[in-house]
N, C-alpha and C positions, 0 to 999 in steps of 0.2 A: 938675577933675572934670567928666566931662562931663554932662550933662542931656540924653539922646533922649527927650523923651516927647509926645504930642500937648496940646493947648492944654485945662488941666484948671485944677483948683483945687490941685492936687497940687505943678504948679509951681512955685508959691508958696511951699511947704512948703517944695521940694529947694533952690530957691533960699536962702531964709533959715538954711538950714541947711548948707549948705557957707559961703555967706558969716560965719555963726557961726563955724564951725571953722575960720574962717581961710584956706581954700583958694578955688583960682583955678576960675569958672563956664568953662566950655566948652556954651555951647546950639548944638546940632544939629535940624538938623530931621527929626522923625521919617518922615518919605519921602524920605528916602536911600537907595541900594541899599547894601547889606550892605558892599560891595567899598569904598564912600566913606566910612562910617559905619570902617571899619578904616582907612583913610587917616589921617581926623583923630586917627582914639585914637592910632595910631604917634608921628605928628607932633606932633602935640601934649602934649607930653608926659605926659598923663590917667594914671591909676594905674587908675579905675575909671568905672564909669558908673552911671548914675541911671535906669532905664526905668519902663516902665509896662505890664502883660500885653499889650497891643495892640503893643508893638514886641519884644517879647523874642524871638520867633523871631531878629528879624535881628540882633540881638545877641549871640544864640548863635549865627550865623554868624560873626560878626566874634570871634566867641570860639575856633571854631574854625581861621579864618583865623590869629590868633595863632598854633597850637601849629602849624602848618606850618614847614619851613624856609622861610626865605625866597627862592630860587628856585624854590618850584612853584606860585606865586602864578603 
């Protein structure tokens, strides 16, 4: 699961809480360009992501990037 979010107390939270569920941390840095931020969700095999309103723009780009085919990236 990935975690984009900037350095809060919230962290903490998303943290303990996919490690509860048993699922694997993926921490990104929230000043990624959208384009890189989609690299690693692909690659990394992440099902979803964890943000915070301050990154959600570029995450609904990378949301978008998803529903493209993949050659008009």
């Amino acid at each position: 699961m990935i975690i984009c979010m900037p350095n809060c107390p919230e962290v903490l939270f998303a943290y303990q809480g996919v490690t509860l569920a048993g699922a694997i941390i993926v921490p990104i840095m929230f000043t990624l360009h959208p384009k890189e931020i989609y690299y690693i969700f692909r690659n990394s095999g992440s099902k979803s992501i964890i943000t915070s309103s301050y990154v959600l723009q570029n995450v609904e780009r990378v949301l978008a990037l998803e529903a493209l085919p993949e050659r008009q990236m």
